[in-house]
C-alpha positions as CSV (number, residue, x, y, z in Angstrom):
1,X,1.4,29.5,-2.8
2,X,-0.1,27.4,-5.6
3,X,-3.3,25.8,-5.3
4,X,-2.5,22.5,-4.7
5,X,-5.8,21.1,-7.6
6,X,-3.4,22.9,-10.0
7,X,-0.5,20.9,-9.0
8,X,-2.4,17.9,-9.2
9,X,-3.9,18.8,-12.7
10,X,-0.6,20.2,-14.1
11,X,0.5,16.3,-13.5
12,X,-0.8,15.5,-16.4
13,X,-2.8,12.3,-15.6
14,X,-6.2,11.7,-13.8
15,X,-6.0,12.1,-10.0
16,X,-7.0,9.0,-7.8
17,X,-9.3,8.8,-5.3
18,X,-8.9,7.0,-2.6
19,X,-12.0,5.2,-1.0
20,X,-11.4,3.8,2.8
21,X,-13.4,3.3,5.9
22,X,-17.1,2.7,6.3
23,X,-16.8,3.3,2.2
24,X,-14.8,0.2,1.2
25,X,-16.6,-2.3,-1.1
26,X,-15.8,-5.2,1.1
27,X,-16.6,-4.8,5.0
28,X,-14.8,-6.9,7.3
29,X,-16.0,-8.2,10.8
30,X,-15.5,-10.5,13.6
31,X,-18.9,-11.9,15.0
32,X,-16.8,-13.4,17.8
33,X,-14.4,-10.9,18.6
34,X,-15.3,-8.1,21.0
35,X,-13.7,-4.8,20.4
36,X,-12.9,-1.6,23.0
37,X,-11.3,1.2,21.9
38,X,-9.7,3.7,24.2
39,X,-8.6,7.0,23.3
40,X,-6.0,9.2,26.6
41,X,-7.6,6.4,28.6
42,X,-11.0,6.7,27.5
43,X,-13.5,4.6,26.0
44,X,-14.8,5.4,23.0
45,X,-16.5,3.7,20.1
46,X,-15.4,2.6,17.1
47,X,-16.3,6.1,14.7
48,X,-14.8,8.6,17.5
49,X,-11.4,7.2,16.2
50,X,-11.9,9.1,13.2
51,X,-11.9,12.5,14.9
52,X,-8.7,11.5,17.7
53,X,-6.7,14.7,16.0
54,X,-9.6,16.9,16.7
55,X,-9.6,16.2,20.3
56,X,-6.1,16.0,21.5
57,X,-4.5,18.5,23.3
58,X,-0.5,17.7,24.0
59,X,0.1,17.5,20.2
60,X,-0.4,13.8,20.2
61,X,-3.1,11.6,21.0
62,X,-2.6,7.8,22.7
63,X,-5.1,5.0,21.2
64,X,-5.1,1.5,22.5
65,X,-7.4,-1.3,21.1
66,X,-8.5,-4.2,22.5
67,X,-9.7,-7.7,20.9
68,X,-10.9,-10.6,23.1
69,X,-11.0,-13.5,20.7
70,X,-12.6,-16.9,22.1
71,X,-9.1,-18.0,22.6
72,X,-7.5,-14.8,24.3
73,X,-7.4,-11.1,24.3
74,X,-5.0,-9.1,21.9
75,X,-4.0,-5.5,22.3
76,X,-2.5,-2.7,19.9
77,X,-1.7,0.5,20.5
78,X,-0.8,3.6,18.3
79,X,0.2,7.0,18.9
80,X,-0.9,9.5,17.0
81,X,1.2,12.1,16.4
82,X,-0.4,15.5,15.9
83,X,3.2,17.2,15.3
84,X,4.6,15.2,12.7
85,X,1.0,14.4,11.5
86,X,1.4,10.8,11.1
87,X,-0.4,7.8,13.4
88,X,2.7,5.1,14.4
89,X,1.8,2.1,15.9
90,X,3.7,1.3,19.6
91,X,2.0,-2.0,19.9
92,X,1.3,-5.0,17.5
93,X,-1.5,-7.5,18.4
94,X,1.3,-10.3,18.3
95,X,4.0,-9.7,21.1
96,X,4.9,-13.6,22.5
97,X,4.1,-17.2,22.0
98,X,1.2,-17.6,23.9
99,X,-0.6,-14.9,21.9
100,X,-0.8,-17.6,19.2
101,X,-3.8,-18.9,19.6
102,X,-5.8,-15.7,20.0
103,X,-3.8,-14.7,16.7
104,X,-5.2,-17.9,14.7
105,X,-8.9,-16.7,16.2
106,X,-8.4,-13.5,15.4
107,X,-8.2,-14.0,11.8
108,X,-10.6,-16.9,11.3
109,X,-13.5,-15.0,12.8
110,X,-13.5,-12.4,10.2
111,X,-16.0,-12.3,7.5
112,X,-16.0,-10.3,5.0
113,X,-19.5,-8.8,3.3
114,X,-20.4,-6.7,0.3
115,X,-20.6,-2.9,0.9
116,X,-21.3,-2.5,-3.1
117,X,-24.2,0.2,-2.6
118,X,-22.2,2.9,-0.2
119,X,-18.8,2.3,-2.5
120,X,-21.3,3.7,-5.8
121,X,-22.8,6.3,-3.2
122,X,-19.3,7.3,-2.8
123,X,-17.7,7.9,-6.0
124,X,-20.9,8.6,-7.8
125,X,-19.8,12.2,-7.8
126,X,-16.5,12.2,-8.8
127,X,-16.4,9.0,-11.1
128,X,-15.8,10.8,-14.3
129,X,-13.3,12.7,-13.3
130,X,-11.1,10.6,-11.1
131,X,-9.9,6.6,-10.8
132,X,-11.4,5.3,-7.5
133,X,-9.5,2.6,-5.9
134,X,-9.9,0.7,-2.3
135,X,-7.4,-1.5,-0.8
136,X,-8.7,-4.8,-0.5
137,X,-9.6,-6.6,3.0
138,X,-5.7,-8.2,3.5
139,X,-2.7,-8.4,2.6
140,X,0.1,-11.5,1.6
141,X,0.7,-13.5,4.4
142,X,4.4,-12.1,4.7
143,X,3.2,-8.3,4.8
144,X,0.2,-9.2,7.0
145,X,2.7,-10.8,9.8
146,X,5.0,-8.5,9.7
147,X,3.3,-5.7,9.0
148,X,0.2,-5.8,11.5
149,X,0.6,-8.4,13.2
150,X,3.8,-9.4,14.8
151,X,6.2,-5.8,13.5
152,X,9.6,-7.1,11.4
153,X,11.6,-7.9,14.7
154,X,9.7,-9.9,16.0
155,X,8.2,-11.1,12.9
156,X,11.6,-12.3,11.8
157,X,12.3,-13.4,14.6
158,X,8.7,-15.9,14.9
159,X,9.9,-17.0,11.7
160,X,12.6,-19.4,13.3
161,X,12.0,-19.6,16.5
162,X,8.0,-20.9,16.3
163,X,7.9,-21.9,12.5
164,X,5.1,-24.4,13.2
165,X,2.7,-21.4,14.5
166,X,4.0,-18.6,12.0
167,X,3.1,-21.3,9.0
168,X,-0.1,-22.2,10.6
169,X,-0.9,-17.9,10.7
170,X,0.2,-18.0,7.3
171,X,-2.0,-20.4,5.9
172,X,-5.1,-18.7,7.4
173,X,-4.4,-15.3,6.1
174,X,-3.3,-17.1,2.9
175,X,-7.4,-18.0,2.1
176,X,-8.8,-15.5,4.2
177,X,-6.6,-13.1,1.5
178,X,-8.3,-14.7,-1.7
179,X,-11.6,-14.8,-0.2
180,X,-11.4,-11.0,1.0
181,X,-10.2,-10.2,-3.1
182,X,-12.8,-12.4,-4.7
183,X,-15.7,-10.6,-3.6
184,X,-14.1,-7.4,-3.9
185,X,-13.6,-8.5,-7.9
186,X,-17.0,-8.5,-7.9
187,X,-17.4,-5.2,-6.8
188,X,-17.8,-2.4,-8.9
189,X,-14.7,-1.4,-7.7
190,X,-12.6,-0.7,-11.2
191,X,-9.1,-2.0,-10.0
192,X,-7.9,-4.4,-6.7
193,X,-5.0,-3.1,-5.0
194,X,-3.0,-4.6,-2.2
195,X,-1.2,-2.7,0.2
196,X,1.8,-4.9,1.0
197,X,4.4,-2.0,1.3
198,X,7.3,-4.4,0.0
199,X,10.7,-4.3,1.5
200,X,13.3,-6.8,0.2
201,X,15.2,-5.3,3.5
202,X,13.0,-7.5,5.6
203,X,11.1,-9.9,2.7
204,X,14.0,-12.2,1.8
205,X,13.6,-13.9,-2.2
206,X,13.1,-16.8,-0.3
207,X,10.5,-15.6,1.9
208,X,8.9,-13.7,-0.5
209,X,8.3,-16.4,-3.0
210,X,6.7,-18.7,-0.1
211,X,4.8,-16.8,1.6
212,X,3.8,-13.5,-0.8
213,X,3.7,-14.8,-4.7
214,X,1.4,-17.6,-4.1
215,X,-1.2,-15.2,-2.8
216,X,-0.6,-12.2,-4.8
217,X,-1.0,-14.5,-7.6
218,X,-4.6,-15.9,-6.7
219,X,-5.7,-12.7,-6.1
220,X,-4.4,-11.3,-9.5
221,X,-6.2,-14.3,-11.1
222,X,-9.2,-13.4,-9.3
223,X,-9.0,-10.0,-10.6
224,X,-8.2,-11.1,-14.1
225,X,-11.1,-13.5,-14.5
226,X,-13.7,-10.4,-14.1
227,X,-11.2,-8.5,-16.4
228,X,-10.0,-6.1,-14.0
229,X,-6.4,-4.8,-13.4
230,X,-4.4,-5.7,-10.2
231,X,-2.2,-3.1,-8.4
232,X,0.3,-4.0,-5.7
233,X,1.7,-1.5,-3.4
234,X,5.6,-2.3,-2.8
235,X,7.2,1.2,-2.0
236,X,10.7,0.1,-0.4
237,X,13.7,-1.8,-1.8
238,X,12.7,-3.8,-4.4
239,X,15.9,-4.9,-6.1
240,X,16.4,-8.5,-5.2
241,X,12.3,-9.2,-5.7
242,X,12.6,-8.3,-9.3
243,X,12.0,-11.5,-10.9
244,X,9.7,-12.4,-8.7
245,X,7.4,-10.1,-9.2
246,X,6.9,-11.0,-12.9
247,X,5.9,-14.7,-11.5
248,X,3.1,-13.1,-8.8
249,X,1.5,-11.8,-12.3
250,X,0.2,-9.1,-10.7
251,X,-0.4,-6.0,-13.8
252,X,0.8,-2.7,-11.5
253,X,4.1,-2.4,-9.3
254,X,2.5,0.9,-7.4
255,X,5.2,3.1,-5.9
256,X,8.7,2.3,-7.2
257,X,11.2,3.7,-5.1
258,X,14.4,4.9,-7.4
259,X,17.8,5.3,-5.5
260,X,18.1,6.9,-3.1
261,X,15.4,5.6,-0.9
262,X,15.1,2.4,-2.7
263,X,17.4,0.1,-4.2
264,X,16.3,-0.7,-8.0
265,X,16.4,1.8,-11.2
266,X,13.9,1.6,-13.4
267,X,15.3,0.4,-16.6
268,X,16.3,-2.8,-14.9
269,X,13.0,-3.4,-13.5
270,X,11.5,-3.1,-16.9
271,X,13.9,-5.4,-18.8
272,X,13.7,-8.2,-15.7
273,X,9.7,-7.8,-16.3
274,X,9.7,-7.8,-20.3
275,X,6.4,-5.8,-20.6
276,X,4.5,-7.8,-18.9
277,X,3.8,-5.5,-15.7
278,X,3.5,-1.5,-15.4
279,X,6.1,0.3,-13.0
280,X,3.9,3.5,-11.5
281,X,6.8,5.4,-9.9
282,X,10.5,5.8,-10.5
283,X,10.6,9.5,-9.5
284,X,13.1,9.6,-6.5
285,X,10.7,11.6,-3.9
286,X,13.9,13.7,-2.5
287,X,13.9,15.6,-5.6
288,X,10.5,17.5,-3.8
289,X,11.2,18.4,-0.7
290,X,15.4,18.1,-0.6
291,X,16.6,21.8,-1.0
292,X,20.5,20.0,-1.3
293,X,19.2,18.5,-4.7
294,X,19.3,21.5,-7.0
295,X,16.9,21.9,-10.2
296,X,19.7,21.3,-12.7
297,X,20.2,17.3,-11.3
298,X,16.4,17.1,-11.1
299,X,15.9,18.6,-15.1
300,X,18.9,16.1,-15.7
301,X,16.9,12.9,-13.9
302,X,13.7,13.4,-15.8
303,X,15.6,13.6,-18.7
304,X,17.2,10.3,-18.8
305,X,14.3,8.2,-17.1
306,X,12.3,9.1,-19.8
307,X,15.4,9.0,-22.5
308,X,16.0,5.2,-21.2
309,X,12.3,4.1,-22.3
310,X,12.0,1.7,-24.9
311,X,9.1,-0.1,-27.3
312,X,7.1,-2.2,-25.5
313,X,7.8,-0.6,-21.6
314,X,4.9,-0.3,-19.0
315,X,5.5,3.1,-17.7
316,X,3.9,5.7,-15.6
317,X,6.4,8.6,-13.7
318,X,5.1,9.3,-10.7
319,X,6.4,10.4,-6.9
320,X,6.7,7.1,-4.6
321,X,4.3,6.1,-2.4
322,X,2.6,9.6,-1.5
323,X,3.7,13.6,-2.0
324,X,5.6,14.1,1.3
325,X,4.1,16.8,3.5
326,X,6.9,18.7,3.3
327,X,6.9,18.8,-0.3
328,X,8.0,22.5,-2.4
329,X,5.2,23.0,-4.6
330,X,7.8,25.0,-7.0
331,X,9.3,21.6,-6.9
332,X,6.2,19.8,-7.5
333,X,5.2,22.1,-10.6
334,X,8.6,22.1,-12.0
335,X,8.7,18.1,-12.0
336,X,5.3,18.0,-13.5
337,X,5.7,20.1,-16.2
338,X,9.1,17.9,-16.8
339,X,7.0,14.9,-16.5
340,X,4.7,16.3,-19.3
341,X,8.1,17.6,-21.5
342,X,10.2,14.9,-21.5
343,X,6.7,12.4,-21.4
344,X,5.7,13.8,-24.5
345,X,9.0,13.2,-26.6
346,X,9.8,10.0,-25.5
347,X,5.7,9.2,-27.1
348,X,7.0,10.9,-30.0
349,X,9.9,9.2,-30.0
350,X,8.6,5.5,-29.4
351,X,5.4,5.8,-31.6
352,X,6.1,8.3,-33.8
C-alpha cells in the first residue's frame, strides 16, 4: 500500500494542517458555567476526553457532558463510535422550551482569550512546509442552532414554534460570533475559517440570509481589515445559496460538494460568483472509495471540470470536506495525478 505522505504530496498543492484543542489561537471559557464530564458512567476531567478511544472496550465509548449555567443545567451526550471511527452526538444541549434560558446563559458566559504563544509553539515546526489553519470560536447563528445546539429537527422546528427565544439565541451568538473572529484576526493565525457545514437542505434562502450572511459577513470584514483571507466551510447542498454566498463576501467556499452528494456543479457556482470568491472542491468524493464508478468516468470528470475553466475563475480541485476513510489509494493517486494533468493544461490554456 502507498504511503499515504506520497499521496498527499502527489496532490500537488501544500498540505494543511489543522490546529484544534488546547492549540487554538482563541480559547474559549465560561467563568460561570460548571462543567462534568463523564465517560461509561465515569467522571473524568476535561483532557481524558481526548484518549476516550483508547480506553473503551465494547467498540464504542458513551460520553455525557454536563453544564450548569446560573440559569439551569444543560446536558449533551455523544457516542463514540470505535467501529465506524467517528464520534455522533445523541444529545444536543437544547431539547425543550424551558432549556431556554440556560441556553441564553450558556452562550453569554463565554469569553474568549488569546492563546497566540501555544498556536506559534505549534506550527513553528511545520510552518514552511504546510498552511496552518484553526476554526474560529463559533459559528453563524443558523449553523450554531442547529448544529450544536438544538440538532435540525428540533431546530426547525424552535424556529416557528418559539421564534421570540430562537431570535433572542440568535442575536447572542450573532456578537459573541464577531467578537470570537476579531481577536482571532489578530492572531497570527494566517487565514479564519468557519465551520458552518452548509446545507441548503435544512438552511432555507430565506433563513440563510437572516440569520448566516450578516455574520459571515462581519467576520469576513474583520478578516479583511488585517488583510487576511476568510474561508467558510459549507460541504452539503449548496445550490439554492449560490447568490448568497457572493453577498456574505467571504473569499473561500471550502468543500464544494459536486453531484452526487451535493446539489450544485461547479461552473454555475463560478459564473453566479463572477470571480469574486474561490471554490476549493468540486471533486465528487464517490469517485475514491465507489468501486461501481469505474476509472474511465472518473478520467472523463477531471477532464471536463477542468476543460469548463475560464479567465478570471477562483479554482482549487480538491475532494469535499475530508478523504473518506474508506478511500482506494489507487483511486487517490490516479485522481491526483489527473488533478496535476488536466490542472496544468487548463494553466496553459488560460494564461498561456
Amino acid at each position: 500500500m502507498d504511503d499515504p505522505s506520497d499521496i498527499i504530496l502527489d496532490m500537488g498543492g501544500d498540505p494543511v494542517f489543522r490546529v484544534e484543542g488546547k492549540y487554538q489561537p482563541v480559547s474559549v471559557r465560561r467563568p460561570n458555567v460548571r462543567t462534568t464530564r463523564w465517560v461509561d458512567g465515569k467522571e473524568v476531567p476535561a483532557e481524558a476526553l481526548a484518549t476516550v478511544r483508547e480506553s473503551g472496550t465494547s467498540g464504542g465509548t458513551d460520553i455525557r457532558i454536563e453544564h450548569e449555567t446560573p440559569r439551569g443545567v444543560l446536558t449533551e451526550e455523544y457516542r463514540d463510535s470505535h467501529h465506524a471511527n467517528t464520534v455522533f452526538r445523541t444529545k444536543h444541549l437544547f431539547t425543550e422550551p424551558q432549556d431556554f434560558p440556560a441556553v441564553k446563559a450558556y452562550l453569554e458566559d463565554m469569553t474568549f482569550t488569546p492563546n497566540f504563544d501555544a498556536f506559534e509553539a505549534r506550527v513553528e515546526r511545520v510552518r514552511d512546509e504546510v498552511l496552518p489553519l484553526s476554526y474560529g470560536p463559533m459559528n453563524s447563528p443558523l449553523s450554531t442552532w442547529l448544529v450544536a445546539l438544538a440538532g435540525y429537527e428540533r431546530g426547525v422546528f424552535g424556529l416557528y414554534d418559539h421564534p421570540a427565544d430562537v431570535r433572542e439565541v440568535f442575536e447572542i451568538v450573532h456578537w459573541k460570533a464577531v467578537e470570537g473572529f476579531t481577536l482571532m484576526a489578530e492572531s497570527p493565525c494566517p487565514v479564519l475559517w468557519v465551520g458552518d457545514g452548509t446545507n441548503a437542505d435544512f438552511e432555507s434562502p430565506a433563513l440563510y440570509a437572516e440569520h448566516a450572511v450578516p455574520t459571515i459577513r462581519a467576520i469576513a470584514r474583520a478578516a479583511h481589515s488585517v488583510g487576511k483571507p476568510f474561508l467558510a466551510h459549507m460541504c452539503g447542498k449548496l445550490n439554492a445559496l449560490l447568490p448568497l454566498i457572493r453577498e456574505a463576501e467571504l473569499d473561500v467556499v471550502d468543500s464544494f460538494t459536486p453531484p452526487p452528494m451535493g446539489d450544485a456543479v461547479p461552473r454555475k457556482a463560478l459564473d453566479m460568483w463572477g470571480g469574486n470568491v474561490t471554490l476549493y472542491g468540486g471533486i465528487p468524493a464517490e469517485w475514491a472509495w465507489n468501486p461501481s464508478v469505474s476509472e474511465k468516468e472518473i478520467v472523463a470528470g477531471m477532464a471536463r471540470l477542468y476543460s469548463d475553466l475560464r479567465p478570471g475563475d477562483r479554482f482549487m480541485a480538491a475532494l469535499p470536506c475530508y478523504i473518506p476513510g474508506n478511500a482506494m489509494p489507487e483511486r487517490l493517486r490516479l485522481i491526483a495525478e489527473l488533478n496535476l494533468r488536466y490542472g496544468e493544461e487548463a494553466c496553459q490554456r488560460i494564461w498561456g
